[in-house]
N, C-alpha and C positions, 0 to 999 in steps of 0.2 A: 504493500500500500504506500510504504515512501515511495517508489518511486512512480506512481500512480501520481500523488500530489505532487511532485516535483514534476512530471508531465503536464498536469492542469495547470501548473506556476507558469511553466513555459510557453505553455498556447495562451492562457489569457493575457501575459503580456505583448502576446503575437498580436492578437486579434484587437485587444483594446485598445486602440490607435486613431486619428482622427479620421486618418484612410479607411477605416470601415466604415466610417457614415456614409460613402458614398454611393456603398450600394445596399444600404441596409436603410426600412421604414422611419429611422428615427433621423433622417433626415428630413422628413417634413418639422417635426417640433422647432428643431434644430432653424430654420428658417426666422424665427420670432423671439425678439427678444425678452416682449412682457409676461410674465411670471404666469400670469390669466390663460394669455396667448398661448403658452409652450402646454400649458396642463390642457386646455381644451383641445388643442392640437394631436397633443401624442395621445390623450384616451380614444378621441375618434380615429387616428391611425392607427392606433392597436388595435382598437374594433372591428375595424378592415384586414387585421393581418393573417389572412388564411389563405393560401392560394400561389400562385407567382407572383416572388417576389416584384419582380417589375411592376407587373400589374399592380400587387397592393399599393406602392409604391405611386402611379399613375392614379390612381382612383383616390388618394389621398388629397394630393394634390390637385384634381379637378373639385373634391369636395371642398378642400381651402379655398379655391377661386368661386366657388359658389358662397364663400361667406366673406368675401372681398377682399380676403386674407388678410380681415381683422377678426378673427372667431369669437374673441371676448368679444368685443362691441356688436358683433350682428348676434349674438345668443341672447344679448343683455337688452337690447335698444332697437334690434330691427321689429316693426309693424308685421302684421300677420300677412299684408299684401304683397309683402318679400320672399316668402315661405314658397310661395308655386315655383318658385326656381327647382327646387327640389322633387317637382313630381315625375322626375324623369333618369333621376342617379338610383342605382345599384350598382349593389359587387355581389355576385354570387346567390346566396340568399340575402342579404339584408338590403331591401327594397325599400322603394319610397315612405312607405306608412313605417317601417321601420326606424328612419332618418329621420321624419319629422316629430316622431316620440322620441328618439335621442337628440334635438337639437329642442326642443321645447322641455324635458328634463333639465338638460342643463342648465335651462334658462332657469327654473325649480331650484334649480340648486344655486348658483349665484345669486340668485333675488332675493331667496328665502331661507337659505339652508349655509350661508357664509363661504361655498365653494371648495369644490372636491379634495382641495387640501384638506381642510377645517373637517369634513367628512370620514375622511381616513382616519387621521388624527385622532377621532372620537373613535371611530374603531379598535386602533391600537390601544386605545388606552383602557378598553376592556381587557384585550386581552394581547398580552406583546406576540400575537403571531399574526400572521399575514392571512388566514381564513377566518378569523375571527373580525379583521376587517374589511374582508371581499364582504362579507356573507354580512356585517350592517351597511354595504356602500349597496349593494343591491338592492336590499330593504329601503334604503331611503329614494334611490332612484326611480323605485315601481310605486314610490307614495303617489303621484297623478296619476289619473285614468287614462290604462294604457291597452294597449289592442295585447290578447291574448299571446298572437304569434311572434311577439317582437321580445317575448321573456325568455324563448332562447337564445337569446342575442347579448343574455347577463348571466354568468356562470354560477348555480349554484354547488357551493361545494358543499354543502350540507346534502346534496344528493351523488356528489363522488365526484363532481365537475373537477380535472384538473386546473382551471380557469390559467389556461397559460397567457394569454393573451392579456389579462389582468396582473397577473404577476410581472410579465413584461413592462407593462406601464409603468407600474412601484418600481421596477427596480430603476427605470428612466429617470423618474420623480425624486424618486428617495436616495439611490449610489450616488457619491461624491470623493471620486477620488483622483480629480486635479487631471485625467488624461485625455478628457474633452469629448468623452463619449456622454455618458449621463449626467443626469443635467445636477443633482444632488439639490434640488430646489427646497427637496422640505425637509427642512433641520430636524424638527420636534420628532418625525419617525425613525429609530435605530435602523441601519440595514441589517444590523444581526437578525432582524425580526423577520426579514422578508424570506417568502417560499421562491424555488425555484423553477422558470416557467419549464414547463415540460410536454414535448410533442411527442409524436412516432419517432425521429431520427435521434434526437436527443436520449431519449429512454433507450431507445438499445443501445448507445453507444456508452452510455450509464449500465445496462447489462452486461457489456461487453470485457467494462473493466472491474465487472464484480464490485458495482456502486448500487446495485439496484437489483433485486429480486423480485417485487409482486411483477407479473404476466402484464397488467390491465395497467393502462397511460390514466388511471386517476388522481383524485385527493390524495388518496392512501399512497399512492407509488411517488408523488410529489414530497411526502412529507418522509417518508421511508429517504429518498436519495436528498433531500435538503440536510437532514441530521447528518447522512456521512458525508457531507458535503463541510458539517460546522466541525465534523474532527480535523478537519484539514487547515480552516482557517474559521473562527467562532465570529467574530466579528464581518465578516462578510463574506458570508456563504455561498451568497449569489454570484458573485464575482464571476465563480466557473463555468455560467453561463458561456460568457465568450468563447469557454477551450469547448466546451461540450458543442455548442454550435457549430465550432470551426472543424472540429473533428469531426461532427455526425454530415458535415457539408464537404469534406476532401472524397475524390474520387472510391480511397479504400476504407476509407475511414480509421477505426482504432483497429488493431489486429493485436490480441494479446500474447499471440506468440509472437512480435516484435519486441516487447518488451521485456523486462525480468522483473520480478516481484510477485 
């Protein structure tokens, strides 16, 4: 296993470099400098991030030009007569009646609810793990009446959801470690707290190095490889995001007979 973490040491300082925003979604955030900006930005581009890259990528940024690529201000202050721009964007499944309940949320939550920072925060402070504050940001975000089919579109993990795409976000939000990837915006949340996001390529590439055992890409198999994620480093577990992305995206990926340990 040392030299398992001494391989994640190596790749994450590979990958975590400002050259990866280029071709990674968190280049939209990355675009704006106000604090409103970048949070509203990178939830709805993680929300999108399913698919090719490219595309998510491309659909991010036609969604930012739909909000005049001020998202604070059109979520906070745009009139309802603004809103039909949007009856014509999808990606994938999250369609228009989708969009206009997450761009009217939002608005929910700035107007009334002190913004998705202040949100989480109240989460964490339940409980210092990162399902304990997906699972109140969901609850708050479904407080307006909201069309039935757009609640798959908010991960619960109280039903085993690995909510990757959520965790992606926090770790955007919350990491702050001076290398110009994440953005380290909100002080008040510890990153020791945060879970780490987990798809198809990532998990086996986490099986591959005997980081991860349940079968099933859920809640459970997120929290199972985040703990041996915190014997490696406690203080920022997620970090290894970058190695595990970068390895589960090389041609052969991990091969554990490459390695010893």
């Amino acid at each position: 296993m040392e030299n398992i973490r001494d391989l994640l040491e190596a790749k994450y300082h590979h990958y975590n470099r400002p050259e990866f925003i280029a071709s990674d979604p968190i280049q939209i955030p990355h675009l704006f400098t106000l604090r409103e900006d970048i949070e509203i930005a990178g939830f709805l581009t993680a929300t999108l991030a399913w698919g090719q890259r490219k595309t998510i990528i491309n659909k991010a940024a036609e969604l930012m030009g739909l909000l005049n690529n001020k998202p604070f201000s059109f979520v906070t202050k745009a009139p309802e007569t603004e809103f039909s721009r949007f009856e014509r964007f999808c990606h994938r499944t999250f369609n228009t009646t989708d969009t206009l309940y997450f761009l009217h949320a939002l608005k929910f939550i700035y107007t009334r609810c002190g913004g998705l920072m202040q949100i989480f925060e109240e989460g964490f402070r339940k409980d210092h793990h990162a399902g304990k504050a997906i699972a109140h940001f969901r609850d708050v975000f479904l407080k307006p009446e909201h069309p039935a089919r757009t609640r798959k579109h908010l991960p619960d993990v109280n039903l085993g959801s690995p909510a990757k795409r959520l965790n992606m976000f926090l770790r955007w939000m919350v990491r702050n470690d001076n290398r110009g990837v994440d953005f380290g915006l909100w002080k008040n949340i510890d990153p020791a707290w945060l879970c780490i996001p987990l798809d198809l390529h990532t998990g086996n590439t986490a099986r591959n190095m005997g980081l991860l055992t349940r079968k099933q890409n859920d809640w459970q198999a997120v929290c199972e490889l985040t703990e041996h994620l915190r014997t490696f480093d406690p203080s920022d577990p997620v970090k290894y995001d970058f190695a595990l992305f970068g390895l589960s995206a090389t041609p052969t990926g991990y091969n554990p007979q490459n390695y010893v340990g």
